[in-house]
MARFI-167963 format. One record per residue (C-alpha): residue in one letter; x, y, z. Coordinates in steps of 0.001 Angstrom, whole numbers, plus 524288, in hexadecimal, padded with zeros to 5 digits. Layout:
BEGIN
AXYZ;...
// end
This chain:
BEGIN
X3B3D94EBE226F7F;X3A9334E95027901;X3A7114DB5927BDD;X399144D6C727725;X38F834D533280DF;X385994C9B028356;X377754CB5A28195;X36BF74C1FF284AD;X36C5C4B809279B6;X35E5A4B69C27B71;X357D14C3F827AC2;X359EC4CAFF26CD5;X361E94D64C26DE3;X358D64E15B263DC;X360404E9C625C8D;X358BA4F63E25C9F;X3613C502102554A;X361A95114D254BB;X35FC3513BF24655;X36D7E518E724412;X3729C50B4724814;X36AC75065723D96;X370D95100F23392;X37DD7509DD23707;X3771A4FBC3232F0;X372F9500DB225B1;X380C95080A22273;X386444F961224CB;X37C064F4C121BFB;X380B94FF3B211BF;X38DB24FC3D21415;X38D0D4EEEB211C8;X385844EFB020583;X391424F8D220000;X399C54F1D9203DB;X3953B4E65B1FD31;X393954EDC61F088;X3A11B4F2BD1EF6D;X3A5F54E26A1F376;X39C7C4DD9C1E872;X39C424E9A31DF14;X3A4BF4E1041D494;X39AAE4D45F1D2CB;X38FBF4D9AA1CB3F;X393C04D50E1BFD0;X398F74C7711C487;X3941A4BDE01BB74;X38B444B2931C02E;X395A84A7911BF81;X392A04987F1C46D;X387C3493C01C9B5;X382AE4A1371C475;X37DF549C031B8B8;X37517490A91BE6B;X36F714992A1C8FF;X36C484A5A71C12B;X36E584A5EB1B264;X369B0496FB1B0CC;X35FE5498171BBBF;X3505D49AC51B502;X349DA499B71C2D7;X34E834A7E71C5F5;X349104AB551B9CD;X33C1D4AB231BED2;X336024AF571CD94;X32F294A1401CD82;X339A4499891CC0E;X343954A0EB1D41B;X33F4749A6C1DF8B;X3394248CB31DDD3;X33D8C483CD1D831;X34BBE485BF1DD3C;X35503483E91D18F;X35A9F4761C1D22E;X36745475361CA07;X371614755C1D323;X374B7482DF1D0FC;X3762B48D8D1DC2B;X36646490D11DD9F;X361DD483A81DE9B;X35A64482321EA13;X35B314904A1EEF6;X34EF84973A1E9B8;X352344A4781F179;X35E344A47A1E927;X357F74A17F1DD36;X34E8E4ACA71DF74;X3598C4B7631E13C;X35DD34B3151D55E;X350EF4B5411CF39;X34F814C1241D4D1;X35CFC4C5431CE4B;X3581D4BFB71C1FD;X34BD44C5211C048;X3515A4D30D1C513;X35E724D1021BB9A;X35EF74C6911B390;X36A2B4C2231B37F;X372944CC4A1B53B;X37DFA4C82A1BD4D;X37D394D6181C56B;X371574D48A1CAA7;X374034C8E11D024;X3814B4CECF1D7B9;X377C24DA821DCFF;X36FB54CE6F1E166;X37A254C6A71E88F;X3802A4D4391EFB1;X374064D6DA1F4BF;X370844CA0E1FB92;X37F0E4C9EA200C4;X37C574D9292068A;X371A84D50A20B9A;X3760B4C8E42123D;X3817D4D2AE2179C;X377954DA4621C28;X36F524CF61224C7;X37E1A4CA6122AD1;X37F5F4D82B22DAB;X374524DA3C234E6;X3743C4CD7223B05;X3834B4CFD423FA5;X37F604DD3C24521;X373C64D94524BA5;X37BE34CD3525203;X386A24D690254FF;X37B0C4E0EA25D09;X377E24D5072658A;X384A24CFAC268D7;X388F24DD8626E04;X37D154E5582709E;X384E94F00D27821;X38C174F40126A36;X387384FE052611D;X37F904F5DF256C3;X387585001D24EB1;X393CF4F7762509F;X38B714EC2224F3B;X3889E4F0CC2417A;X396B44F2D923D47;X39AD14E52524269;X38E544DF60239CA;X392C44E7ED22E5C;X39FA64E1FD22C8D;X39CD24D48D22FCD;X392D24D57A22497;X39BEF4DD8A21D39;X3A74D4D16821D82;X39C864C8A721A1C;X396A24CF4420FCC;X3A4894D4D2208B8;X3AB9B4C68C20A67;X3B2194C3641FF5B;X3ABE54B3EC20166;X39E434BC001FEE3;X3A2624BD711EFBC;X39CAF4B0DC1ECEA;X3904D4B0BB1F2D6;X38ECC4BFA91EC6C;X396044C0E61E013;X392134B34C1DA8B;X383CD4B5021D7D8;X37E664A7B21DB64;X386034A5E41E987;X37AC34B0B61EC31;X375C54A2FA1F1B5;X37FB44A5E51FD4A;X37BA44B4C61FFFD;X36D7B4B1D31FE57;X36DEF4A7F32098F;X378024B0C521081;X36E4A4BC5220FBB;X361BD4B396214C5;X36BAE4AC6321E53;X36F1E4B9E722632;X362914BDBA22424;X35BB84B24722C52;X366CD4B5722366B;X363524C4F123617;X355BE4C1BE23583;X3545A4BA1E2434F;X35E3D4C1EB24951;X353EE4CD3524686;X348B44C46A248F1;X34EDD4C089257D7;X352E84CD6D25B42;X346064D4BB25904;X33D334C84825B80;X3388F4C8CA24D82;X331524C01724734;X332944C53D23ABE;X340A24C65E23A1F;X340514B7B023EAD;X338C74B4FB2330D;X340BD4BCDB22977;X34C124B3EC230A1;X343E24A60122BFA;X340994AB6121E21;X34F574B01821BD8;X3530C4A16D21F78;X3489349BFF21704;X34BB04A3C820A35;X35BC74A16C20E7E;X359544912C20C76;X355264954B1FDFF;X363D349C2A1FAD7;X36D0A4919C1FF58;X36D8B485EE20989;X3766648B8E21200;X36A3B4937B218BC;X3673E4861721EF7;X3703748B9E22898;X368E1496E922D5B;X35FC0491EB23824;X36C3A48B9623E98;X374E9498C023F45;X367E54A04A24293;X36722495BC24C6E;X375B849815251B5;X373754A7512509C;X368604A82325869;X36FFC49F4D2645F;X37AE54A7D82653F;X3762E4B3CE263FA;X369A94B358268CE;X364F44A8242704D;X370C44A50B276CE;X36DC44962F274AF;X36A3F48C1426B26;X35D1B4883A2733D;X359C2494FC274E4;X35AC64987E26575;X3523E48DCA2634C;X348C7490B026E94;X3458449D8726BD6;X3463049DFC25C76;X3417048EA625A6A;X337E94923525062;X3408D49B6A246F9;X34AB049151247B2;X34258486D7243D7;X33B9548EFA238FF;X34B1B492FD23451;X34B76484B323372;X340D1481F122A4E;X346E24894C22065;X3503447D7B21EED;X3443D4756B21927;X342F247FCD20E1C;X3513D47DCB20B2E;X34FE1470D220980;X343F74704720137;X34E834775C1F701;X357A346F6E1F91B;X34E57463B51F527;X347FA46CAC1EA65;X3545946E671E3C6;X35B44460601E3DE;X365AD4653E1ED81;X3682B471551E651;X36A8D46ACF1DAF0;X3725245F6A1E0D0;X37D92469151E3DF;X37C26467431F2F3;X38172458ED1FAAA;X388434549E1EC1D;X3939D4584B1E432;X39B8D44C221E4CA;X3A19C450AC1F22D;X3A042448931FEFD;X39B38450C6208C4;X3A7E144E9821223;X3AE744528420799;X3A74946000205BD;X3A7C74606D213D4;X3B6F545F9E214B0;X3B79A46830208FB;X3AD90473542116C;X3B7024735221AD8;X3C233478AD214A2;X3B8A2480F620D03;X3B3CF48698219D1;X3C1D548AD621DF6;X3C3614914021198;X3B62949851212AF;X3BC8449DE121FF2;X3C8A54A1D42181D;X3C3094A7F720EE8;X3BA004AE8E2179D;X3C6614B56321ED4;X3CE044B6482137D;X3C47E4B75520835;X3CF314B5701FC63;X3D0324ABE41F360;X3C1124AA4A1F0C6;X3BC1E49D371E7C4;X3B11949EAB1DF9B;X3ADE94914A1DF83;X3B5E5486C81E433;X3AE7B47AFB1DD40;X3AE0046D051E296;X3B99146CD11EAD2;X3BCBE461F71F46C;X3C6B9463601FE50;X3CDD84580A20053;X3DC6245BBA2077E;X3DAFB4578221444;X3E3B14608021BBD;X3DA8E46B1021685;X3CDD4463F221B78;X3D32445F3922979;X3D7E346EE422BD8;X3CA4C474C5225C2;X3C1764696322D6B;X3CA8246E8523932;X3C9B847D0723814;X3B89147BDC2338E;X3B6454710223D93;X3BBC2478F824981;X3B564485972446A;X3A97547DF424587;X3AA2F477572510E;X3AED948443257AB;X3A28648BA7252BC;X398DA48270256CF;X39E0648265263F3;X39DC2491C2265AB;X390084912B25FA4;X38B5B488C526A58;X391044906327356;X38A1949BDC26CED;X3960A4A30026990;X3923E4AD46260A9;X3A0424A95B257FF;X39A9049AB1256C1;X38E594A15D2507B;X395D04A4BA24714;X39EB6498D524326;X3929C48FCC24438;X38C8549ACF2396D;X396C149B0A23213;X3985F48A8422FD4;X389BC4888E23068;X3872149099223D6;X392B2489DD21D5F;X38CD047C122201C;X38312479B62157E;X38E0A47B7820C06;X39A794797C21331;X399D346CCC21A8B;X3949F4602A215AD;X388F34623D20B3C;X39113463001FE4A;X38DB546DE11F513;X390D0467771E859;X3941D474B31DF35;X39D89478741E8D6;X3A4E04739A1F52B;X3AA0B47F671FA25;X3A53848CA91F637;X3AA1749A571FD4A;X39B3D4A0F51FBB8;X396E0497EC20542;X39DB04A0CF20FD7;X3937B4ADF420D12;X38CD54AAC121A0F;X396344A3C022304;X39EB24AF1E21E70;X394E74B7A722784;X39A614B158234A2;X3A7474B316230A5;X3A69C4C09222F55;X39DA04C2B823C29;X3ABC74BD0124196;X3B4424C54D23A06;X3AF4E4D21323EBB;X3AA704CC4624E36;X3BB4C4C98424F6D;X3BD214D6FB248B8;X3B45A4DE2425226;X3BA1B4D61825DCD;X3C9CD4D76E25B67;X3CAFD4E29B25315;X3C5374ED8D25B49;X3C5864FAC2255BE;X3CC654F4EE24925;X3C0FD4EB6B24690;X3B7C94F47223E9F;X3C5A74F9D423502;X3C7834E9C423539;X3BC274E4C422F92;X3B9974F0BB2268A;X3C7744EBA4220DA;X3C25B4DFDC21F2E;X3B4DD4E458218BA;X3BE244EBF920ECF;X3C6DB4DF9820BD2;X3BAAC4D615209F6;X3B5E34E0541FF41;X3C0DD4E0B71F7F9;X3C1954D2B51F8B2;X3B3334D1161F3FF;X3B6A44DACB1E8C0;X3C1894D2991E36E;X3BB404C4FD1E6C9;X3AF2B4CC3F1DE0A;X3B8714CF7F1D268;X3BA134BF731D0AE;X3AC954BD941CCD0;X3ADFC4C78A1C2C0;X3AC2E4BDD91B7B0;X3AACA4ADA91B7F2;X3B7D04ADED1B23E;X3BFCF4B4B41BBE5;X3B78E4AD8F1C657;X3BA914A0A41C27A;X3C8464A3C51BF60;X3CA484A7CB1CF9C;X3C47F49C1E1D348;X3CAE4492901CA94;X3D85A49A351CF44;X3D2C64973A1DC90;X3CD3B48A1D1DB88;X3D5024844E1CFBD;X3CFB7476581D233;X3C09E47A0D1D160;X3BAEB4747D1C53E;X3AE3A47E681C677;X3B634489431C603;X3BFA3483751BB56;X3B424481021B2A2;X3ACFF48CA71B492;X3B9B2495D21B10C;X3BA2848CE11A457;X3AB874909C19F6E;X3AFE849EBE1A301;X3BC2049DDE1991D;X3B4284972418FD6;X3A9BE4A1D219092;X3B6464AB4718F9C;X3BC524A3CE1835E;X3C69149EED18A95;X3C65E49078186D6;X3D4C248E6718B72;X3D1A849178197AA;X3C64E48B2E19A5C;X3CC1047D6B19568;X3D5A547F7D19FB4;X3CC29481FA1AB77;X3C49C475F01A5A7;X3D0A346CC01A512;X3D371470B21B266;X3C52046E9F1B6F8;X3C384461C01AFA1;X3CF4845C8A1B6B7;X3C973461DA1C4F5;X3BDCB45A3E1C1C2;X3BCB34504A1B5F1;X3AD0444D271BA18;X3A89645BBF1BA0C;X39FE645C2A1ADDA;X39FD4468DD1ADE8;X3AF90468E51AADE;X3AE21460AC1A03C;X3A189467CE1987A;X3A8F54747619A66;X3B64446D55195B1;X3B0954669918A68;X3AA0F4737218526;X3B7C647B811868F;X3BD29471111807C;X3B49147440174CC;X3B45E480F51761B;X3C2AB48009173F5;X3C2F5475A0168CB;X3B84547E9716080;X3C36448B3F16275;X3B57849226168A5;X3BE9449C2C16F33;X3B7BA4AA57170BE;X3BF964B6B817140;X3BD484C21017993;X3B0854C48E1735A;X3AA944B8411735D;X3ABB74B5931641D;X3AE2C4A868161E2;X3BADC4A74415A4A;X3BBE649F3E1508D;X3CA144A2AD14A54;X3CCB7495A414925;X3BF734923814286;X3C3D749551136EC;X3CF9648E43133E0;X3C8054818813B47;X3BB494818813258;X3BC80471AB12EA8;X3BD3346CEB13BC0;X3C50B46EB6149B7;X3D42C46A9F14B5E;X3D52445C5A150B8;X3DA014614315D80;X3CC8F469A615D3B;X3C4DE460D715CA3;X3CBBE4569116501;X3C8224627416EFA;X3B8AF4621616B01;X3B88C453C216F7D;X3BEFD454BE17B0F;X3B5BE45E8B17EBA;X3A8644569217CF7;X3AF8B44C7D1842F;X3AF514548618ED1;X3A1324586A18D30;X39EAF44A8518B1A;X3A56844694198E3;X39DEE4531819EA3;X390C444EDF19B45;X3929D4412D1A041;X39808446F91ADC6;X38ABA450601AB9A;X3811F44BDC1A18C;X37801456961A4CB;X3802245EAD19D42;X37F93459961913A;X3747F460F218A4B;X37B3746DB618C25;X3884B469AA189FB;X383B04637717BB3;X37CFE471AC17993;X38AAF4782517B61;X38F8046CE1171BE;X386B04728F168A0;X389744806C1677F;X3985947C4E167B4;X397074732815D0C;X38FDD47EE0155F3;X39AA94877B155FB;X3A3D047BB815218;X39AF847A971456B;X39976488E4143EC;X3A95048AAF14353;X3AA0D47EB413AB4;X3AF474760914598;X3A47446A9713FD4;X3AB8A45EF41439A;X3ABAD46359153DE;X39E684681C15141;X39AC445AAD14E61;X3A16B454B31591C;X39A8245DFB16261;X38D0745D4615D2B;X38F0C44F5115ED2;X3926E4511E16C7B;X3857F459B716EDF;X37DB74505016908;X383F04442617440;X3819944F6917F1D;X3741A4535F17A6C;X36D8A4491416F5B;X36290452A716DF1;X3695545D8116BE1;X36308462161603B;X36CE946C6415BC7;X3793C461D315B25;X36F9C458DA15381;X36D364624C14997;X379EA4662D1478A;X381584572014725;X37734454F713D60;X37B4745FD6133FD;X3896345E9A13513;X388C044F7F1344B;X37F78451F9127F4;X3891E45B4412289;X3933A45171122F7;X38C864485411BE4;X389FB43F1412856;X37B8243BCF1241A;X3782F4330212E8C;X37F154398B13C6A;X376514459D135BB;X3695B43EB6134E9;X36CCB438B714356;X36E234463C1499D;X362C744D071413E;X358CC442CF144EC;X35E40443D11521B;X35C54451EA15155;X34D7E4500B14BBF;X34996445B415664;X34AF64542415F93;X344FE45DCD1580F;X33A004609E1503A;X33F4E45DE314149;X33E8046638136B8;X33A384651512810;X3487846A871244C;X34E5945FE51302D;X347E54546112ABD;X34A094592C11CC2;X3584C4584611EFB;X357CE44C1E126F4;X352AB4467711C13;X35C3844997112E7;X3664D4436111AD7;X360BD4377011D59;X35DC7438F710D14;X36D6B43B4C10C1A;X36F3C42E4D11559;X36785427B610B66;X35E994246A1157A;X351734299210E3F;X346C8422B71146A;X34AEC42C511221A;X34DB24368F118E8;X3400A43550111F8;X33854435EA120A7;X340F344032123EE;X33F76448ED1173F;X32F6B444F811975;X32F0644A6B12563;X33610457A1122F7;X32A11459461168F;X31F524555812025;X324624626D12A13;X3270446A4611D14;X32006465D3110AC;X325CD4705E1087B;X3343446C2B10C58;X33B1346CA60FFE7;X34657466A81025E;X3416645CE7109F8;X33973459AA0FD5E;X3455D4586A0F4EF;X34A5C44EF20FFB6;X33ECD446FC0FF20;X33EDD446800F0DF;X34D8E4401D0F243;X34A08439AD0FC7F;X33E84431240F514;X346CC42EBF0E954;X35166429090F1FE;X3466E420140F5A2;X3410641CEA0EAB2;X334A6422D20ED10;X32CDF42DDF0E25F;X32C4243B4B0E645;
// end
């Protein structure tokens, strides 16, 4: 193959093209977008699963074009603080609902799109670096390095799992700004320059890695078109500087939304320690992207803490790093890009914990991009003729491998299941597999995953709500068959109460909902409000003993929860307990507006508890909301002679 030949790093090289050359860039475009459907043709339906639910079904600001933007969500979940996220999102919602499909078209596109800019910006790079080849071999070289980076199994994440659209959407604005001033350089145009500054500037509102951008624009434009770092900055000063500013609009929402939600810098990890732990995770990003098997979902809070491990990662990252800063200064085109490639992974991979995750595979969609510029630059350069049947091999294996990593995110269930086989010590996953089993009926199972979990992690409140509800679950026999139906074979034979051993099982589960709400008092109200409806199908099956016990519970959780208070006041009234019932119903009154019948019967029981003077003011005050009360009258009628008073 010919050997590439210099050219001025100082004067743009133009690309100006016959218009049959350009045919040959819009079949790549074509075949890219194919391709791409047939590698994601199998997630349409994949259900929203995770962080899902906080970002999109539980999220009203993309309910509504005014709120989409400003003020940025602020609860920790997966939009806070990126408003051009939150807006896709609306856009999805107010064009589907919530309709999991059109949320997959969504995500596809951006990622075809964002192959689309690193194809152009590859070919265009590729046109300079060897002007005296056909820019139609320049095309196909661009075509398959977007091609491995767009059909990478690693890419699943960021595409298949709705919400990691956070990754793609900075991806597409991150090649974009690159594209953008490539274009803007080589045909001195200003208004691809500013195209370049507003794709930066929308990029800081998808995810905080697009603080890297003016730096590898920076590094771009030295080696492969200024030729030095002075001369980058002498000639393009003012772009740089306005690239820059966009770094003061990042954080302004990082300020506006309480550091994300205090899920950035916290976490209970010291940052050497998520340091130590990034680089191992680094190594295994490599891996992976070489070898892209044995895929994790989501590998929780993981520390790595076997040394041999560390020293040999710290080794094998520190040299790589070392080595490509050296080649960059040299302005080796290679050091370009290894210093792109651990640049983008800083904000996440070195020392600033993330405190959802420590290591997390979708964090490779861009750095992925230099990897495969290397893949097919050794190709093209040792393969010879067999390069072109070598990489198309390789296009063919990373779709079937994208097809198969797809069919795991088929349902939560079977998602969670790979990644607890893979990660069998991550609570997350643990947990979330045992709200899938519990959804499925499978109450077994899910006690299992939670026993496991709540040994991983005894402090995880999470654990223990989810524990202490199976634990019910299980005591109540609430097990659902295949269609749902609640059965209640046992019911029947169990109508004056549950077995001791039953039972014993109801209170060890509100201890565990008692421990998680002290780890997590927040959680309380809507914990006591599942306490409720379980203690209502307790009473309903005649279970009334539990029922009490978990009303009671409710009622510790959530005093004013109205619903509990009603209900301990007519089972404790049933069962002849006068006074507990007068506690809870005045409790209950003290919350709500009373009414005639309310006080009537309030009334009575105080009358009952021989206390007559409370049940007089009571019984009064039910006549003075409903004169024509009758049996309040008879009540008052008792009531006087009990006193001694004439009708």
């Amino acid at each position: 193959m010919r050997k590439a030949e210099p050219i001025s790093p100082t004067v743009p090289a133009v690309v100006n093209m016959p218009a049959w050359q350009c045919g040959w860039t819009w079949l790549g475009v074509v075949l890219l977008g194919l391709l791409l459907g047939v590698a994601y043709h199998n997630t349409l339906s994949v259900p929203f699963v995770l962080d899902d639910d906080d970002s999109i079904l539980n999220n009203p600001s993309i309910q509504s074009w005014s709120t989409s933007l400003f003020p940025p969500p602020q609860s920790g979940a997966t939009v806070s603080g990126r408003p051009l996220l939150n807006l896709s999102l609306a856009v999805n919602y107010h064009l589907n609902g919530t309709e999991v499909a059109g949320y997959h078209v969504g995500n596809l596109l951006i990622h075809f799109l964002a192959s689309v800019c690193l194809f152009g910006l590859v070919r265009r790079t590729l046109s300079r670096l060897s002007p005296s080849e056909p820019m139609a071999r320049a095309t196909i070289w661009a075509g398959f390095v977007a091609a491995l980076w767009a059909l990478h199994p690693l890419q699943t994440e960021s595409v298949t799992y709705i919400i990691q659209r956070a990754e793609s959407l900075t991806g597409l604005c991150y090649l974009f700004t690159l594209y953008a001033f490539v274009r803007g350089v080589e045909g001195k145009s200003t208004g691809w320059l500013v195209g370049s500054w507003l794709a930066c500037l929308a990029g800081m509102g998808a995810k905080e890695v697009m603080a890297t951008v003016p730096v590898v624009v920076f590094l771009y434009d030295r080696t492969f078109f200024s030729g030095s770092f002075g001369g980058a900055w002498r000639e393009r000063r003012n772009f740089y500087l306005a690239l820059a500013s966009c770094w003061l609009f990042l954080l302004a929402l990082i300020f506006v939304s309480g550091a994300r939600g205090d899920t950035v810098g916290h976490g209970g990890v010291a940052w050497w320690e998520y340091a130590l732990t990034q680089s191992v995770g680094v190594v295994g990003y490599f891996l992976k992207a070489v070898f892209p098997t044995n895929l994790v979902f989501d590998y929780g809070i993981v520390v790595e803490k076997r040394v041999l491990v560390i020293a040999v990662s710290l080794l094998l990252v520190g040299t790589a790093v070392v080595v490509s800063a050296i080649l960059q200064w040299r302005g080796r085109r290679v050091g370009f890009l290894g210093a792109a490639f651990f640049i983008i992974l800083a904000p996440s991979s070195s020392v600033v914990a993330v405190a959802t995750q420590t290591l997390a595979e979708h964090r490779m969609y861009l750095p992925l991009a230099a990897i495969a510029v290397g893949v097919v630059m050794l190709v093209r350069r040792f393969a010879g003729r067999a390069a072109f049947g070598l990489l198309s091999i390789m296009v063919v294996a990373l779709i079937i491998g994208t097809v198969n990593r797809n069919r795991d995110y088929r349902s939560a269930q079977v998602l969670w299941e790979d990644t607890v086989a893979k990660v069998p010590y991550n609570t997350r996953a643990l947990t979330c597999l045992a709200v899938e089993y519990l959804r499925a009926g499978k109450i077994d199972d899910a006690l299992v995953c939670l026993s496991k979990a709540s040994k991983n992690s005894q402090n995880e409140p999470s654990v223990r709500a989810n524990y202490g509800l199976a634990l019910l679950r299980k005591s109540l026999h609430q097990e659902t068959d295949d269609s749902g139906q609640v059965k209640n074979d046992r019911v029947a034979q169990n109508l004056n109460g549950l077995p001791p051993a039953d039972l014993a099982l109801v209170n060890k589960g509100l201890g565990e909902l008692r421990a998680s709400v002290q780890l997590r008092p927040s959680n309380a109200p809507s914990l006591a409000l599942i306490l409720v409806e379980r203690a209502g199908r307790a009473l309903k099956n005649g279970y009334f003993e539990a029922a009490e016990i978990i009303y009671i519970e409710a009622v510790k959780l959530a005093p004013e929860n109205t619903e509990a208070l009603y209900y301990l006041g007519g089972m404790t009234a049933m069962a002849g307990r006068d006074a507990e019932a007068i506690g809870y119903y005045e409790r209950l009154l003290r919350l709500v507006q009373p009414t005639a019948q309310q006080l009537a019967n309030l009334g009575a029981l105080y009358a009952r508890n021989g206390q007559y003077r409370e049940a007089l003011e009571r019984t009064q005050r039910a006549l003075a909301i409903d004169p024509g009360y009758d049996a309040a009258r008879q009540n008052l009628v008792r009531i006087q002679a009990a006193l001694g008073k004439p009708e």
